[in-house]
C-alpha positions as CSV (number, residue, x, y, z in Angstrom):
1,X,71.6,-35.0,-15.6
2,X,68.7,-36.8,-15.3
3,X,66.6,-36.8,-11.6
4,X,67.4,-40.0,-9.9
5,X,64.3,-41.9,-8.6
6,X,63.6,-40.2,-5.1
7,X,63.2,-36.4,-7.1
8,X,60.5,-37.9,-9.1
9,X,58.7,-39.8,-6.1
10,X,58.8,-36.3,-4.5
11,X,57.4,-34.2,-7.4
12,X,54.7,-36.6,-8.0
13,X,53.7,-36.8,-4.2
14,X,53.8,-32.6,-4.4
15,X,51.1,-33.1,-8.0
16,X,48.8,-35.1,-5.8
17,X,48.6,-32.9,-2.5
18,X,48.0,-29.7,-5.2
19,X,45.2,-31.0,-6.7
20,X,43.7,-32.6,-3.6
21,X,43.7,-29.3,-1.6
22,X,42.1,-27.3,-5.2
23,X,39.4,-30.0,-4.8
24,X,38.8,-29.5,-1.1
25,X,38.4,-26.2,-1.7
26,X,36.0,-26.1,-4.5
27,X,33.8,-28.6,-2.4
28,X,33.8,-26.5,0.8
29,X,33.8,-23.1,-1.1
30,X,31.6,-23.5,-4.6
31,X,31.8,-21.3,-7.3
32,X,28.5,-18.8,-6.4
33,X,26.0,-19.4,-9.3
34,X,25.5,-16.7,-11.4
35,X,21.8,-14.8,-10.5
36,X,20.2,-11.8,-11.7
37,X,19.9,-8.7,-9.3
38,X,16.4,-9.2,-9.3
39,X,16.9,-12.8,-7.5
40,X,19.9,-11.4,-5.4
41,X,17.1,-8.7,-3.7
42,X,14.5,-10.7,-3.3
43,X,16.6,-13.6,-1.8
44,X,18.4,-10.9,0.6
45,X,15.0,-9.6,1.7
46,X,13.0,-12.6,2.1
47,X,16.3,-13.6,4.2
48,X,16.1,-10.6,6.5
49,X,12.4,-10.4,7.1
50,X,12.9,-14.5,7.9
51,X,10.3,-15.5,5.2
52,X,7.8,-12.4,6.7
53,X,5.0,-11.1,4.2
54,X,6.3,-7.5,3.6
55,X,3.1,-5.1,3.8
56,X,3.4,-1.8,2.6
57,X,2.0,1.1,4.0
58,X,1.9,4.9,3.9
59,X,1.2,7.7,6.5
60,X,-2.3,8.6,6.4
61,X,-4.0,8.8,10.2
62,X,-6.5,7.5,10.7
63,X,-5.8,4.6,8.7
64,X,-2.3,4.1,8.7
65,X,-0.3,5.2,11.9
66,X,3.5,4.6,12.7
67,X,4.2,3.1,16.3
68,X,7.2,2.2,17.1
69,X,8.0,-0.5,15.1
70,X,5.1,-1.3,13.8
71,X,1.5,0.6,12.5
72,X,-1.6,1.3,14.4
73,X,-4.5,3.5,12.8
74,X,-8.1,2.0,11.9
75,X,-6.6,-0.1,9.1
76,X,-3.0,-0.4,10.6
77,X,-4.3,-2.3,14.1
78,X,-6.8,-4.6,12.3
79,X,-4.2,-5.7,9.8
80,X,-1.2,-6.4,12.6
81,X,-4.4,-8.1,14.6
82,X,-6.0,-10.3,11.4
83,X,-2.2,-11.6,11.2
84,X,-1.7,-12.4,14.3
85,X,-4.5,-14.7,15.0
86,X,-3.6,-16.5,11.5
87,X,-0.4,-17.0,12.7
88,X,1.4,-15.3,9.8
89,X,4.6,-12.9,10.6
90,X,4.4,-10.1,8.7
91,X,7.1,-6.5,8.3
92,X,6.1,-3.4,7.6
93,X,7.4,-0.8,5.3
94,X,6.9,2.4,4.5
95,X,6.6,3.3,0.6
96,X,4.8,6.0,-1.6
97,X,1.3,5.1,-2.4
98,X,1.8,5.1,-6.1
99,X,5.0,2.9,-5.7
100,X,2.9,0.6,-4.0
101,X,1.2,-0.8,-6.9
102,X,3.7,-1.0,-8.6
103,X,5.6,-3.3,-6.5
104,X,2.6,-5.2,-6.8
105,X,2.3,-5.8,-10.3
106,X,6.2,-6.7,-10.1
107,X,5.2,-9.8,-8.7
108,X,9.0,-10.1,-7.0
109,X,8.2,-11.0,-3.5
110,X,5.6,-12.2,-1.2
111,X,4.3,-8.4,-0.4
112,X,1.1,-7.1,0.1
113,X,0.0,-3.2,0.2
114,X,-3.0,-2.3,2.9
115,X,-6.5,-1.3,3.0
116,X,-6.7,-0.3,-1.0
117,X,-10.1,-0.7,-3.1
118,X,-10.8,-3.5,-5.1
119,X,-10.7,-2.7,-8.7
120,X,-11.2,-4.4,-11.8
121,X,-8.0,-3.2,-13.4
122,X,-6.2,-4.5,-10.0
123,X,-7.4,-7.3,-10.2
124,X,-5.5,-8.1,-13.4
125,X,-2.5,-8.5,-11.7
126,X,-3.2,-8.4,-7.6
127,X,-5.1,-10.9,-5.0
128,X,-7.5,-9.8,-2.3
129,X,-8.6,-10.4,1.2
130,X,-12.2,-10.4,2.3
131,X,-12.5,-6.5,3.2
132,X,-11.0,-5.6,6.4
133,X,-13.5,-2.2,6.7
134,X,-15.8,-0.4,5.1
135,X,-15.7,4.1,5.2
136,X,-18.4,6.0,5.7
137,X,-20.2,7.7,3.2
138,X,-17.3,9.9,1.0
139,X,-17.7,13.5,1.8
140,X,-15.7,16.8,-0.2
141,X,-13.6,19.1,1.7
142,X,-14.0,23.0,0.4
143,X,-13.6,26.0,1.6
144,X,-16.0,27.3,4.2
145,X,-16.4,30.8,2.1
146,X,-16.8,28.8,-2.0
147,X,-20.5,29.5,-2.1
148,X,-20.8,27.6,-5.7
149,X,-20.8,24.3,-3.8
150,X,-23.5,23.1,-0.5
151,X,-24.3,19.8,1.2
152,X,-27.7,18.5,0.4
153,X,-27.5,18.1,-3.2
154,X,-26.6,15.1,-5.6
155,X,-23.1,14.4,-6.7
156,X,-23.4,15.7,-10.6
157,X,-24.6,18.7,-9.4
158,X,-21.5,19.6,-8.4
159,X,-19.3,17.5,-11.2
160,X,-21.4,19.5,-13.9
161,X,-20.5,22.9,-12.5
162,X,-17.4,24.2,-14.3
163,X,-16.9,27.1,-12.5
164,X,-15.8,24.3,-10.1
165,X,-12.5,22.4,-10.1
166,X,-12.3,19.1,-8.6
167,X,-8.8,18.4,-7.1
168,X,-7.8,14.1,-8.3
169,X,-5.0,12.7,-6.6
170,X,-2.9,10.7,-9.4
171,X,-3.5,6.7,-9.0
172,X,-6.2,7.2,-6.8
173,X,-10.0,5.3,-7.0
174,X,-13.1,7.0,-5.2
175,X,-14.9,3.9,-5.4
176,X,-17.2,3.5,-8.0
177,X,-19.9,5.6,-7.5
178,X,-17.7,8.5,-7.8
179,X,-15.5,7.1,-10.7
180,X,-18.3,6.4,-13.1
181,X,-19.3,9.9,-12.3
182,X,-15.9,12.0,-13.2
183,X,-15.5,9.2,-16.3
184,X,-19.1,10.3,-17.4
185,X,-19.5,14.2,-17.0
186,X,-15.8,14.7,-17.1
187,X,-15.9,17.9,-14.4
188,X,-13.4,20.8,-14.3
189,X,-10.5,19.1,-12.3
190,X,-6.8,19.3,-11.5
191,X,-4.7,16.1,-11.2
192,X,-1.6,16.2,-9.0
193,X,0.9,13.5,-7.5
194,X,1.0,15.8,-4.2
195,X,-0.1,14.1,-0.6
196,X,-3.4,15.0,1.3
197,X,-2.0,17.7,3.3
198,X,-0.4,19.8,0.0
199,X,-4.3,19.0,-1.5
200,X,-5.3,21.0,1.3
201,X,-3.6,23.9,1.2
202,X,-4.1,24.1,-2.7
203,X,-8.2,24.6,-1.9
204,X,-6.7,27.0,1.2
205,X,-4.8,29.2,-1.2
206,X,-8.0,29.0,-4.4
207,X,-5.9,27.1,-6.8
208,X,-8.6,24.3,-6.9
209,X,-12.0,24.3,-5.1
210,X,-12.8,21.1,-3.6
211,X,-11.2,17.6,-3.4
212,X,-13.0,14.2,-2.1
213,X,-12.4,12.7,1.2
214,X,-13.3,9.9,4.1
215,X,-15.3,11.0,6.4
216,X,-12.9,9.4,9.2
217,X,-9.8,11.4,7.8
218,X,-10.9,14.8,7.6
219,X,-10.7,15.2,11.4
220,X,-6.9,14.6,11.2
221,X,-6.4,16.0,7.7
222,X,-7.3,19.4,9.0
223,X,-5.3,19.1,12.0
224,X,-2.3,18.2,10.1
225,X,-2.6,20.6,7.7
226,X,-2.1,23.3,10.8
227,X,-4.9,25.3,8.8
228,X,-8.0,27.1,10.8
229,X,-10.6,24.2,10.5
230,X,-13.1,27.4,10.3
231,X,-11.9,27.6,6.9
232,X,-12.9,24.9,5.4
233,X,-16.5,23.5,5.5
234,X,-17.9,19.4,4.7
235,X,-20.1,18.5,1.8
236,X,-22.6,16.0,1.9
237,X,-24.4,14.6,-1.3
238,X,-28.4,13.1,-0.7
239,X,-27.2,10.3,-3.3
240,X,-23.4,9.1,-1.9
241,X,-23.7,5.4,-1.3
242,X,-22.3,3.6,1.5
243,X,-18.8,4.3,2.0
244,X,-15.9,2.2,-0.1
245,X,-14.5,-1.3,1.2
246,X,-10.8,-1.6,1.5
247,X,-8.7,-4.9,1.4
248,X,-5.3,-5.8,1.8
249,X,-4.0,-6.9,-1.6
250,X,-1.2,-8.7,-2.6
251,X,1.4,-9.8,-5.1
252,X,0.7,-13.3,-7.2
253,X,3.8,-14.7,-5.1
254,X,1.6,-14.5,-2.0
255,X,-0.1,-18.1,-1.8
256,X,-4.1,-19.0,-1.6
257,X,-3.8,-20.8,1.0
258,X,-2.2,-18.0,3.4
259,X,-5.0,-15.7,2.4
260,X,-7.2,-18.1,3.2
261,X,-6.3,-18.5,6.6
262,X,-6.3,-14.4,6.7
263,X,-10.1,-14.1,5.4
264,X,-10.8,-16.8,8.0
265,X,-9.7,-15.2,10.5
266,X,-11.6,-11.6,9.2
267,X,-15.1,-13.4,8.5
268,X,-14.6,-15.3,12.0
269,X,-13.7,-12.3,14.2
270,X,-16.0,-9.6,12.2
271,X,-12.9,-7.5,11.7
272,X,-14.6,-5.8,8.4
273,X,-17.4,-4.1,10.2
274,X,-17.4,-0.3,10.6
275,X,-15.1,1.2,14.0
276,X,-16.8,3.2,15.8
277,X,-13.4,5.1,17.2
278,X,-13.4,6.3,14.0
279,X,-15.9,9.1,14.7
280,X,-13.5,10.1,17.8
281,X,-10.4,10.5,16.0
């Protein structure tokens, strides 16, 4: 039997409205592209900081102090300030030293990492701010009975001593005073990826002898630590230079012209000169 005239009228008119309705809903609902996870976790986190530079940070008083939600500390409060007067949002976040650098050189994000040394090697692959503060003179931390090492001598008088062992912190610059040194004489030393506090109590317990320090964080290292300050004593060298700049650096993503405005703000307001609460804390 074939369909009489009004069947066929009524299947066609049932054709149309199907594809009409799978084209509305392809225009109002596309087809997500297809993106790497890479792009997916940048796009999510630039999305929920609202287009904030992310600047990573570790504990380490007196630089670097969580408050509330965001950090104070000699390094932490000039930072937050320098960005506010540029008028820049930024979001802080909490990551492993080490891992900070590397987040750098992955160049994923607009991200910074604060108050590190300028290097030649990191400058390969990071940007800089003018520096946002200088330390004092770099001092050693040892313990108050190791008679093998006293203030008031030069630095490779110690570095050639190898009844001595120098405790390095993996990753870590001493500026480059002290670099060229270790890379020269090539002390007695001990390289570990533990933080300040475990350094500490290494030299406590005689496993090393003496590990290099700012002079604004031995104060709070030694209170940390909950060890006797009595046991431990600082060394001063006659030929330490001025203490080591630190900057803010940043990823490649992070544009010239916002760290512009950022180093304007530092050279305009003096933020890089030396902090004299440090020598309270």
């Amino acid at each position: 039997m074939k369909p009489d005239k009004t069947t066929i009228l009524v299947f066609a008119a049932c054709l149309v409205a199907i594809t009409v309705a799978l084209y509305t809903r392809t225009a109002i609902y596309p087809a997500a592209p297809c993106r790497s996870d890479a792009v997916v976790r940048k796009t999510d986190r630039d999305a929920y900081n609202n287009g904030r530079i992310i600047i990573h940070y570790h504990e380490r008083p007196p630089y670097y102090v969580s408050q509330g939600k965001g950090v104070g500390g000699i390094i932490g409060d000039r930072i937050t300030f320098v960005f506010e007067q540029a008028g820049i949002p930024l979001a802080w976040q909490k990551t492993p030293a080490k891992r900070q650098l590397d987040i750098i050189k992955n160049n994923r994000g607009r991200e910074g990492a604060a108050g590190w040394f300028k290097t030649p090697k990191r400058e390969t692959f990071a940007k800089f701010t003018r520096p946002i503060y200088r330390d004092k003179p770099t001092i050693a931390l040892a313990r108050a009975d190791q008679e093998l090492i006293q203030s008031g001598k030069p630095l490779a008088d110690t570095l050639v001593n190898r009844r001595l062992r120098l405790l390095r912190k993996d990753g870590y610059a001493y500026g480059g005073f002290i670099d060229r040194l270790i890379d020269r004489l090539h002390p007695n030393q001990t390289v570990t990826f533990a933080d300040n506090v475990s350094m500490l109590k290494m030299i406590h317990t005689r496993r090393v002898d003496y590990l290099f320090i700012a002079q604004e964080e031995a104060e709070d290292l030694l209170a940390e630590a909950g060890l006797p300050a009595s046991d431990f004593k600082k060394i001063t060298f006659t030929d330490m230079p001025e203490g080591n700049r630190r900057y803010i650096l940043f990823s490649r993503q992070v544009e010239d012209s916002t760290i512009d405005r950022l180093n304007r703000v530092i050279q305009y307001y003096g933020v890089n000169e030396p902090d004299d609460r440090s020598t309270t804390r």
